[in-house]
C-alpha positions in Angstrom: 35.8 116.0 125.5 36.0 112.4 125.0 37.0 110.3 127.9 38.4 106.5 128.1 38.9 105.1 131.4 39.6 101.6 132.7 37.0 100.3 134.6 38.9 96.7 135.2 41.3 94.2 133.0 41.2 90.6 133.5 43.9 88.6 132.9 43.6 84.9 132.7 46.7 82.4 132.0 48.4 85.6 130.2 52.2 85.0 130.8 52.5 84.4 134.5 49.6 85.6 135.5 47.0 82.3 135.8 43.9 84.7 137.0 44.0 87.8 137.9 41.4 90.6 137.6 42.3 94.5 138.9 39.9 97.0 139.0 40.9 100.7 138.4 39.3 104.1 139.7 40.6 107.3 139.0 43.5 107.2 140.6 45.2 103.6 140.7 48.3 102.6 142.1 49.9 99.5 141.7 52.6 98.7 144.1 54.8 95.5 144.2 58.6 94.5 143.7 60.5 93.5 140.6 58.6 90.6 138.8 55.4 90.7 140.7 53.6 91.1 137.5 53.4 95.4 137.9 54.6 95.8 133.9 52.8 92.7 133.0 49.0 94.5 133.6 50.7 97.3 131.0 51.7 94.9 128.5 48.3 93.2 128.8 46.4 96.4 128.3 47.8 97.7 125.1 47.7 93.7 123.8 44.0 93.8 124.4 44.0 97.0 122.1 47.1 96.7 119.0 48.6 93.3 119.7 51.5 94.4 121.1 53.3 95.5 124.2 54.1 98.8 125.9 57.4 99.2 124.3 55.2 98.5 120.4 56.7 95.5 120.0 54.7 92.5 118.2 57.5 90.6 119.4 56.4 89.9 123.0 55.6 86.4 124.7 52.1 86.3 125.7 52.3 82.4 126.3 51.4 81.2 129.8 54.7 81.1 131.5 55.8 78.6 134.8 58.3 79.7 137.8 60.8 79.0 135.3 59.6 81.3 132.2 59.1 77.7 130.3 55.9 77.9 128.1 53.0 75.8 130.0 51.2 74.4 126.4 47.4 73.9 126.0 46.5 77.3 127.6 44.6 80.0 125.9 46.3 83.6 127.4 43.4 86.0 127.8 42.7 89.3 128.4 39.4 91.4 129.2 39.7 95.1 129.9 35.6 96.7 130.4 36.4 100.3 129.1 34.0 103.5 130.3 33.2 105.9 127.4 31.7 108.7 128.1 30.1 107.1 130.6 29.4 104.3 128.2 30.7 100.6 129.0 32.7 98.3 126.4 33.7 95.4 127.0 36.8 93.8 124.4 38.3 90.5 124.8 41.4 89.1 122.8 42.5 85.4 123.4 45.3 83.2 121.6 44.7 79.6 121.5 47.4 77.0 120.1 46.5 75.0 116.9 47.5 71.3 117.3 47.1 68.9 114.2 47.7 65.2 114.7 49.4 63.7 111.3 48.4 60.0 109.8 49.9 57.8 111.2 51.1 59.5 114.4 49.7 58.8 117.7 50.0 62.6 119.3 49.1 65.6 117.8 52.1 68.9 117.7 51.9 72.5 117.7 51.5 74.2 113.7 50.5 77.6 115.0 48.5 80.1 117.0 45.2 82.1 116.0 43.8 85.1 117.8 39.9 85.0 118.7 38.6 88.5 119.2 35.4 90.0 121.3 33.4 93.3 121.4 31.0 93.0 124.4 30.9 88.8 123.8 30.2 89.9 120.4 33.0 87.3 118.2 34.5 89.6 115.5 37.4 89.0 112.6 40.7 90.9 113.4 39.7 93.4 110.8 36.5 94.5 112.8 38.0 94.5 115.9 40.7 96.7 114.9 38.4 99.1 113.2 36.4 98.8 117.0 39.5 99.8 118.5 40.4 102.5 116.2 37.0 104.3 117.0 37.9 104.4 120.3 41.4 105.7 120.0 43.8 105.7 116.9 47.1 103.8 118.0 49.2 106.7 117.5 47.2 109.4 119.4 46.8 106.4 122.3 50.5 106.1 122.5 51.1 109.4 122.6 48.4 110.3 125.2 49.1 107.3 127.2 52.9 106.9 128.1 54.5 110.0 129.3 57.8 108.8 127.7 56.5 108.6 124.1 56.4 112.0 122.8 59.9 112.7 123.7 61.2 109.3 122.4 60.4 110.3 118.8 62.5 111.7 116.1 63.4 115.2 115.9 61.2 116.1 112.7 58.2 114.1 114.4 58.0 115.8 117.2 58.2 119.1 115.1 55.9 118.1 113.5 53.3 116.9 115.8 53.8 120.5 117.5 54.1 123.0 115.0 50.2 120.9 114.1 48.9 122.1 117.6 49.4 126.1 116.7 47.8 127.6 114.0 50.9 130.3 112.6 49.9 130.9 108.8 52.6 132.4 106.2 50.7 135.4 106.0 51.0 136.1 110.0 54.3 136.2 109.7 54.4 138.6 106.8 52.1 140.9 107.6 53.8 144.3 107.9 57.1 143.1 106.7 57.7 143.7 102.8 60.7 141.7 102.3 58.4 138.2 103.8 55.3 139.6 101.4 57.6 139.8 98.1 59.3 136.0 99.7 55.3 134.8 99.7 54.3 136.9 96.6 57.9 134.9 94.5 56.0 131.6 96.0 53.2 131.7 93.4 52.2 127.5 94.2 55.1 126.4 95.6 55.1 125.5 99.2 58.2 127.4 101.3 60.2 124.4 102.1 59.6 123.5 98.3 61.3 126.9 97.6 64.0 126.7 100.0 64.8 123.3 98.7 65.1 125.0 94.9 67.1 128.1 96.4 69.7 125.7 98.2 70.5 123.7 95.4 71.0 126.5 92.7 73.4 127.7 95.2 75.2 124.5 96.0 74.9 124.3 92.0 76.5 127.7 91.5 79.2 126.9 94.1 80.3 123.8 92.0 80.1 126.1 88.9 82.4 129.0 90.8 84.9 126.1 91.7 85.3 125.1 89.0 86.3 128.6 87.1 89.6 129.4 89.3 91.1 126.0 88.5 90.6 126.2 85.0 92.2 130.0 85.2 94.9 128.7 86.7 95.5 125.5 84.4 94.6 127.8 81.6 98.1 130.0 83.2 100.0 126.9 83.9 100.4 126.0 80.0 100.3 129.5 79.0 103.7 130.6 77.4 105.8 133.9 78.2 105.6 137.0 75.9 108.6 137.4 73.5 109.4 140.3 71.7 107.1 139.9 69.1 108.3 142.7 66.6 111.7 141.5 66.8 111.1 138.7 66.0 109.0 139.6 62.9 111.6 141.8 61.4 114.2 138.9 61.6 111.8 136.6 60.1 111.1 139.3 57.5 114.8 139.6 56.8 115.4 135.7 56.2 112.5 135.4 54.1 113.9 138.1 51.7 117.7 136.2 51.7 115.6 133.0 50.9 114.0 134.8 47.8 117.2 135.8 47.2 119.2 132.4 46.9 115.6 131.2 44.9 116.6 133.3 42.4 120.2 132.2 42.0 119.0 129.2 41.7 116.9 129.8 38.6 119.6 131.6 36.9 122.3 129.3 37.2 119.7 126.5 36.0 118.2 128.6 33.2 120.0 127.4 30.4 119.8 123.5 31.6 116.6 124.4 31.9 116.0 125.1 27.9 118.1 122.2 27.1 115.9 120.1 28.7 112.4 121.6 27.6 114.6 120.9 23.5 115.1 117.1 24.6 111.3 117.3 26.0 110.3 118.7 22.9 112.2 116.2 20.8 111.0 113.2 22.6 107.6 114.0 21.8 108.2 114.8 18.4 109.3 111.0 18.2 106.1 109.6 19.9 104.2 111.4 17.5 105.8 109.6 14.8 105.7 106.4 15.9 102.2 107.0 16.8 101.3 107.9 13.6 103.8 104.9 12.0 101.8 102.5 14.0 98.3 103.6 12.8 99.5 103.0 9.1 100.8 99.8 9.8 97.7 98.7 11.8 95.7 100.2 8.7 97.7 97.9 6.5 97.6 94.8 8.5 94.4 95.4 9.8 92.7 92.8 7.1 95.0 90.2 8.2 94.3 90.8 11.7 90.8 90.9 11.3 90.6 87.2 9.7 93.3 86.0 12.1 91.1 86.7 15.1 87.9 85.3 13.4 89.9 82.0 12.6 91.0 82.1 16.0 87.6 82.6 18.0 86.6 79.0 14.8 89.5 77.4 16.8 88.7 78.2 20.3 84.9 77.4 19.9 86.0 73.8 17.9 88.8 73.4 20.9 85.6 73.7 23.4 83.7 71.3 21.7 86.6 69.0 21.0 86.8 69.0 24.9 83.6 68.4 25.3 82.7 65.5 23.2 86.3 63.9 24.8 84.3 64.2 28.3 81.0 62.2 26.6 83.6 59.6 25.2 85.3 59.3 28.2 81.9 58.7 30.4 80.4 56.3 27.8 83.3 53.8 27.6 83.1 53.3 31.6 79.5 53.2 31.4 80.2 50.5 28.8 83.0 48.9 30.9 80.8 49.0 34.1 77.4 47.2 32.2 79.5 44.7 30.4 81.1 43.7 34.1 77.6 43.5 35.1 76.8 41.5 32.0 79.4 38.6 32.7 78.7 39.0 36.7 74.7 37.9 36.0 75.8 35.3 33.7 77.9 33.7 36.0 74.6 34.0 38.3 72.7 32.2 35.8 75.4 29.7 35.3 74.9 28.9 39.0 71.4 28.7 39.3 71.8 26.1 36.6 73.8 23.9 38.2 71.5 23.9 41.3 68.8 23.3 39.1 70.5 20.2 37.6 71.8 18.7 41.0 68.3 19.5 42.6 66.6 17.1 39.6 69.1 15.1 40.2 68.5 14.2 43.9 66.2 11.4 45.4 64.7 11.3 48.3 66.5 9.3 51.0 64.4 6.7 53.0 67.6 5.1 54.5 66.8 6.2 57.8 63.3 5.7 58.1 62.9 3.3 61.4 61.2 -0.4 60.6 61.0 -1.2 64.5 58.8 -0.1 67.0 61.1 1.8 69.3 59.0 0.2 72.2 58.5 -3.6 71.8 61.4 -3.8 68.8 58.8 -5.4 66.9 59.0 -5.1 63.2 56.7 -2.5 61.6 53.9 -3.8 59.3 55.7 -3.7 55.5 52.7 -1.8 54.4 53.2 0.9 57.1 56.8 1.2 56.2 55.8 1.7 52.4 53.2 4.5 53.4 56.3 6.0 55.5 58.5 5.9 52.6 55.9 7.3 50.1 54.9 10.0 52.3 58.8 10.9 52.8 59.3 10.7 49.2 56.0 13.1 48.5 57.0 15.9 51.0 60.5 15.4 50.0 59.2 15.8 45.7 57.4 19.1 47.2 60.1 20.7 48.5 62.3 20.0 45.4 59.2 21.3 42.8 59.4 24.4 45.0 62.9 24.7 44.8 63.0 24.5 41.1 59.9 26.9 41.0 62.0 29.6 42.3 65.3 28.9 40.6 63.2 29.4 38.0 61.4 32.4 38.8 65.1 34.0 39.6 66.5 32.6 36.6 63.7 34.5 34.0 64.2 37.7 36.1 68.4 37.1 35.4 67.3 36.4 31.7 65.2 39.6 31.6 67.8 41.8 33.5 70.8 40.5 31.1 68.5 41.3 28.1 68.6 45.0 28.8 71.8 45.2 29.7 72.9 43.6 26.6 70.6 46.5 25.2 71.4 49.1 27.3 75.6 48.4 25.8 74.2 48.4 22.3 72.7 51.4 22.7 75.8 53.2 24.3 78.2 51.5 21.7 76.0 53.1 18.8 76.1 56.6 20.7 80.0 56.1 21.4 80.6 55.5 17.5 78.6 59.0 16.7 80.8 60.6 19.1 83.7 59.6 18.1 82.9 60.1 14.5 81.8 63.8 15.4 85.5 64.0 16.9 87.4 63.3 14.2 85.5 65.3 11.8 86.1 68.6 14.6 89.9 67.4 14.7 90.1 67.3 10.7 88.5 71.0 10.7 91.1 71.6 13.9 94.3 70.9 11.4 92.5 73.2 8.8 92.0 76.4 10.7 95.9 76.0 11.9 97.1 76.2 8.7 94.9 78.5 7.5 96.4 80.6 10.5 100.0 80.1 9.4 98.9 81.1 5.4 98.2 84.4 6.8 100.9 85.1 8.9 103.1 84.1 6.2 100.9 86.7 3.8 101.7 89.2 6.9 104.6 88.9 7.5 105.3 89.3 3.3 103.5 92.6 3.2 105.7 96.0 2.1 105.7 99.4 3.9 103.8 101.9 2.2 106.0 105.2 1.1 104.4 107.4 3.5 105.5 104.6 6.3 108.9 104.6 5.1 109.7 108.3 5.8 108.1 108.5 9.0 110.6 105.6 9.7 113.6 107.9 8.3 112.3 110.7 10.4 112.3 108.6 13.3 115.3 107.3 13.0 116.7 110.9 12.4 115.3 112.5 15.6 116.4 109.5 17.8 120.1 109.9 16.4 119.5 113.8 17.7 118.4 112.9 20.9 121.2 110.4 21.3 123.4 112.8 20.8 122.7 115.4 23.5 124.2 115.7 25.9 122.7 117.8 29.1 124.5 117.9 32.3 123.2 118.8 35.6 124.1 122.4 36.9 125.9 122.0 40.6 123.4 124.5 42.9 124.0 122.3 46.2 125.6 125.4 47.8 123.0 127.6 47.0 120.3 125.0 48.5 122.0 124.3 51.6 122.0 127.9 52.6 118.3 127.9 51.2 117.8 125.0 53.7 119.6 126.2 56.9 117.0 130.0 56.1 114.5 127.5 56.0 115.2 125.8 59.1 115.6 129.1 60.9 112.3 131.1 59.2 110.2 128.0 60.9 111.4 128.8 64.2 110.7 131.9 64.0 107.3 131.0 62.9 106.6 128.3 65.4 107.6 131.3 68.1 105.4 133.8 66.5 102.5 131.2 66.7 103.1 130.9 70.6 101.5 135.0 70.1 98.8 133.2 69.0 98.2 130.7 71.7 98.6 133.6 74.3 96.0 135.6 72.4 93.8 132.5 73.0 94.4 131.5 76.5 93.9 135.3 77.5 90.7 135.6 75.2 89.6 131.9 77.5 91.0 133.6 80.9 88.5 136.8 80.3 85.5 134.9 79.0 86.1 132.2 82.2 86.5 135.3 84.7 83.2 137.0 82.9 81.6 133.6 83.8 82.6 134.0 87.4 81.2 137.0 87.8 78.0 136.2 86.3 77.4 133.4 88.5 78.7 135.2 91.4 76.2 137.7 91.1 73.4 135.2 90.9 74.7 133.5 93.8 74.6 136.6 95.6 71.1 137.2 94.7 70.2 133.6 95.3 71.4 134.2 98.9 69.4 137.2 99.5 66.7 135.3 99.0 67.7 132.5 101.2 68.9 134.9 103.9 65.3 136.1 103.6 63.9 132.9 103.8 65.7 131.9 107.0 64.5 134.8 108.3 61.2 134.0 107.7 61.1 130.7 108.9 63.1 132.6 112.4 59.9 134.9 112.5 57.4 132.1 111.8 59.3 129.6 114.4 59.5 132.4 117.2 55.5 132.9 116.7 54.9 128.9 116.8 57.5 128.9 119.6 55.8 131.5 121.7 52.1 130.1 121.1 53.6 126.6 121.9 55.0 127.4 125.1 51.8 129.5 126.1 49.6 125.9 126.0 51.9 124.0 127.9 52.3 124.4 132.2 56.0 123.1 133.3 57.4 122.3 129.6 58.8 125.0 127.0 60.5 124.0 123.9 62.8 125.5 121.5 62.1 124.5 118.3 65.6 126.2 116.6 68.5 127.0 116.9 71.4 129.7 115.5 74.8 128.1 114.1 77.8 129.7 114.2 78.2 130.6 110.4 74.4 132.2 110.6 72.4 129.6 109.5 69.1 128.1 112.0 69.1 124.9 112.9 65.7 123.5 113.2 65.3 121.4 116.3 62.7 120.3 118.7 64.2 120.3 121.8 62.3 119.5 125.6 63.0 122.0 128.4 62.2 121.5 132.2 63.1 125.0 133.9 65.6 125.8 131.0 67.2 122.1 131.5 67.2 120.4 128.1 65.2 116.8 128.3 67.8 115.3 126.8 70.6 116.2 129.5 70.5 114.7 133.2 66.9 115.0 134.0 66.4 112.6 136.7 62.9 110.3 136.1 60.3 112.6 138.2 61.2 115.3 136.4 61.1 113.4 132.8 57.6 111.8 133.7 56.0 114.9 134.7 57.0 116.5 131.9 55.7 114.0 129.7 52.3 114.4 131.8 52.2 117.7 131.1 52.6 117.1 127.3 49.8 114.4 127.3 47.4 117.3 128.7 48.0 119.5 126.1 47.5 116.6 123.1 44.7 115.5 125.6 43.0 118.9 125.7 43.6 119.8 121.6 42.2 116.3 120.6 39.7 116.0 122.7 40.4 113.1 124.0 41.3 111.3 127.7 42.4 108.1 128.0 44.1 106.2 130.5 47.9 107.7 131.6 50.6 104.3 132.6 53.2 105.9 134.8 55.8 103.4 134.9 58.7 103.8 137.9 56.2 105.9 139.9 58.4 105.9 143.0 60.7 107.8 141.0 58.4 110.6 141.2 57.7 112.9 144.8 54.4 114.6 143.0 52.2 114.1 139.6 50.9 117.2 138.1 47.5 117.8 137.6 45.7 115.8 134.8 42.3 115.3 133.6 43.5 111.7 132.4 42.7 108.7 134.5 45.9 107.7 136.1 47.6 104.5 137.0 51.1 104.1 138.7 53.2 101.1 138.4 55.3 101.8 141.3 58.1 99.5 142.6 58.0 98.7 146.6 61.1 96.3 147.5 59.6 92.9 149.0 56.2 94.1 148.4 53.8 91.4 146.7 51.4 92.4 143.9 48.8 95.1 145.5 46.2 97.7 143.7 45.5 100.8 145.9 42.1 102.8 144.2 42.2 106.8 145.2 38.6 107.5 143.6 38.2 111.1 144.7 42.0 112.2 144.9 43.0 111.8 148.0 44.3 113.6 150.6 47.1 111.5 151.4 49.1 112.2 147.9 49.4 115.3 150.2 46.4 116.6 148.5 46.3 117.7 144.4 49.8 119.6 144.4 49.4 123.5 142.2 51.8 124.1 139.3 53.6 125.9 141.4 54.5 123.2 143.9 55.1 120.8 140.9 57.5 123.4 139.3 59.7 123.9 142.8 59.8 120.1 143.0 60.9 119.6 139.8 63.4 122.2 139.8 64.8 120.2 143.2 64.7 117.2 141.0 66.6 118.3 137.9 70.3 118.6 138.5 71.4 122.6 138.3 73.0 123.7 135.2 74.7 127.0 133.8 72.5 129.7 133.2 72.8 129.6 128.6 73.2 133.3 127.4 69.7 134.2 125.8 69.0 136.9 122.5 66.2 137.2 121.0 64.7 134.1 122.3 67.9 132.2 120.8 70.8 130.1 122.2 73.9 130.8 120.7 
């Protein structure tokens, strides 16, 4: 058995708490009003350990704290709990110091953040190494729930199951052993794990449910929509009796039209006679005027091609006379540009240099300049004024050749499309000439056509034709009346597709029936799986009723003033699964008053305590709720509130007499029942609450 106790834990500026050191035995009680600081060595205590405080928060203010509860800044909150081990000491330390960082330029430094310093026996460590430190002492789950007698029950339903059902070994095979129907359940397993199955079972039947739903509404639409039976043989007879008076008036019909009939198959007759002759007329007279026809279209195709080219060479006539037009207006406009540069030339020669304004008298004194000085002014205005003008000239000149040489070839260039334009137009009038040729050539044979004489053979068809067209002319075929006849073929008509479109409806009964039996076969298909799928969820739940009662009864064997139920039959059958906490039969979760609740949470600590091996130290908060403490193996400290009482540790090292000695179970179960509040005696089967 490993034990943890709490030799002492020192507390130094941790909330409002500026130094204070308490030193534990055994037994400790700690005694003091509201806000003496009582739930404060608590919260410092699991700190130390996981950061946090008794309620596993990481929320909690573990800054030092004035009468006010204002932050006193510049303090490091620390905490130093020495720990016996197996009658081994350890010593941790945790500490939070403020991080201040003064900015440029600013004359006082302000708060960025905190960090956490950590100790093992004044040993620094990272937080990662002292929370693996920790951890060998005592995982942070097991220590909460070994530590606080209101954890366990505080969890959720399926936790506490499950924490529990892990304290008693109960395999499948237990609970099958001697039963057949839980050895074919495990046997239908194969590697599935039972919830697994019972997961699968439930939602093929909550499958097949939907599926059954949905038959009976479908039956019933199918119904809905269905017709009503008619007398179906009736109804055939009549239909069979119309159908024959229809034949009937059919055949009336073709009698009295018989003989317009045969008049009209001789005019058929007749008129194709004709299109035979005139068909075969027409092939003579293309044979005859096929020569003609044949040089006609080969003059014609001459005249198209000539008409093309004709069009043609009128496009390249067209574009050369505006090329033409367009470089002889550039011809006079660069003439007129070489006219001008002339005259520039001319008045440029023409010009002297003007010394007019040249100044004889010093601008100073107003003395005459020196005559000589005045010449070599002049000259020297006359030289630069001679430069300018060569230059002038130079470049009229230049501009002028490049004129000349620019005019030259487009004087060329208009030569050149002149001799072209001639060709072209030459080439026009020779096409035009051939044009006027092929035209009358063209009206020489249709005038040769048009002379040509019908060949005997074409002259009787011709006759014939003529004949047979006069005999058609002449007959005369009118229409037979049979209107009565097809009204009354009409009004049978109209009453034979009633009958039919009722007939049909036998049809669409046949079909909805043949639906309605294949639907109701479905049904009972699936209803007969679902009933098997039941069985085997009935036997399932029956299992898991078997297996809970053995974990139930084992459970309730390890524990000294606590049972628990751990399910629960509904009304339609089914078992709940539950984990619920009873004290004397009174559920936790009812009106337990505190004694009662703590104890019982003691009692479930020395179970988990004696399975994992492990003590460590018990915090009962709200001691003075509670007249006696059961027996535990776990060192024990009370946090008990005394009304004007000032912060006080009391040590009992041996157990003391005056807790009016170590009270048996049996006194502890008496007070408890005193404490709890009395409740209906719950009818009881089987070890079940209905």
């Amino acid at each position: 058995m490993k034990t943890i106790k709490l030799k002492s834990l020192e507390l130094i500026d941790f909330k409002k708490a500026k130094k204070r050191k308490v030193e534990f035995a055994d037994i400790t009680e700690i005694i003091g009003d509201n806000g003496e600081g009582k739930t404060t060595v608590y919260n410092a205590f699991t700190w130390l350990l996981y950061g946090k405080d008794y309620k596993q928060s990481t929320r909690q203010t573990v800054y030092t704290l004035d009468e006010n509860n204002n932050i006193i800044h510049h303090k490091e909150p620390t905490v130093i709990g020495v720990f016996d081990i197996n009658n081994q000491e350890i010593t941790l330390k945790r500490v939070l110091r403020e991080k201040w960082t003064k900015k440029r330029g600013e004359l006082t430094p302000e708060l960025t953040g905190n960090e956490t310093k950590y100790f093992v026996n004044d040993v620094p460590m990272n937080e990662k190494e002292f929370a693996l430190k920790v951890n060998e002492i005592l995982d942070e789950e097991l220590f909460k729930l070994i530590t606080l007698p209101t954890y366990f029950n505080g969890l959720k339903t399926d936790v506490r199951r499950k924490l529990l059902t892990n304290l008693v070994n109960v395999t499948n095979n237990d609970v099958a052993k001697d039963n057949k129907e839980f050895t074919k359940l495990l046997e239908n397993l194969t590697n599935k794990k039972l919830i697994e199955f019972k997961k699968e079972i439930a939602s093929k039947i909550l499958n097949l449910k939907k599926e059954i739903a949905k038959i009976e509404p479908q039956i019933e639409g199918i119904e809905s929509i269905t017709p009503d039976s008619l007398d179906w043989q009736s109804l055939q007879k009549e239909l069979d009796k119309k159908q024959e008076q229809l034949n009937k008036i059919t055949e009336q019909i073709k009698d009295r039209t018989k003989i317009t009939e045969q008049k009209l198959q001789k005019q058929t007759d007749l008129q194709k006679e004709i299109h035979t002759l005139e068909s075969n007329y027409n092939d003579l007279r293309f044979d005859l005027e096929s020569d003609f026809i044949n040089k006609t279209s080969i003059k014609q195709q001459e005249q198209q091609q000539i008409n093309s080219d004709v069009s043609l060479l009128n496009n390249a006539i067209s574009v050369l006379k505006n090329d033409i037009t367009s470089k002889e207006t550039e011809y006079k406009a660069k003439e007129t540009e070489i006219q001008d540069l002339r005259t520039r030339y001319m008045q440029i020669a023409q010009a002297e240099a003007d010394i007019s304004n040249i100044e004889t008298l010093c601008p100073v004194c107003k003395r005459e300049y020196d005559k000589e000085k005045i010449k070599e002014t002049q000259e020297q205005v006359r030289q630069e004024f001679n430069a300018r003008k060569v230059k002038q000239q130079t470049e009229i000149n230049e501009k002028g050749l490049k004129l000349k040489n620019e005019l030259e070839q487009i004087k060329t260039n208009i030569a050149d499309k002149k001799a072209i334009l001639q060709q072209k137009e030459s080439e026009l009038t020779k096409l035009q000439s051939k044009v006027k040729a092929i035209i009358k050539e063209l009206e020489e044979l249709e005038k040769q056509q048009n002379e040509l004489r019908p060949s005997q053979q074409m002259i009787k068809l011709k006759e014939s034709i003529d004949k047979k067209k006069a005999e058609l002319s002449k007959m005369n075929i009118q229409k037979v009346d049979v209107s009565d006849l097809e009204n009354k073929g009409k009004i049978l008509q109209d009453e034979i597709k009633e009958l039919e479109k009722q007939l049909n409806i036998k049809d669409e009964i046949d079909k909805n029936e043949k639906r309605i039996k294949e639907l109701q076969d479905e049904g009972r298909k699936l209803n007969e799986q679902l009933t098997d799928y039941e069985k085997q969820q009935f036997v399932v739940e029956k299992f898991e009723t078997s297996k809970m009662t053995m974990v139930e009864d084992k459970l309730n064997d390890m524990f000294t003033i606590v049972k628990f139920k751990m399910f629960r039959k509904q009304m339609n059958g089914g078992i709940e699964q539950i984990c619920e906490t009873l004290i004397n039969g009174v559920p936790y979760s009812t009106d337990l008053n505190s004694g009662a609740k703590i104890n019982a949470g003691v009692d479930i600590i020395n179970t988990f305590s004696r399975v994992k091996g492990v003590t460590a130290p018990i915090f009962v908060d709200n001691n003075e709720s509670v007249s006696i403490i059961i027996d535990t193996l776990s060192q024990l400290i009370k946090l008990t509130k005394v009304k004007g009482k000032k912060f006080e540790v009391i040590n009992y090292p041996d157990k003391p007499k005056k807790l009016k000695q170590e009270p048996t179970v049996t006194k502890v179960k008496k007070e408890v029942k005193k404490e709890t509040k009395q409740v209906p005696e719950q009818p009881k089967a089987n070890g079940l609450l209905f």
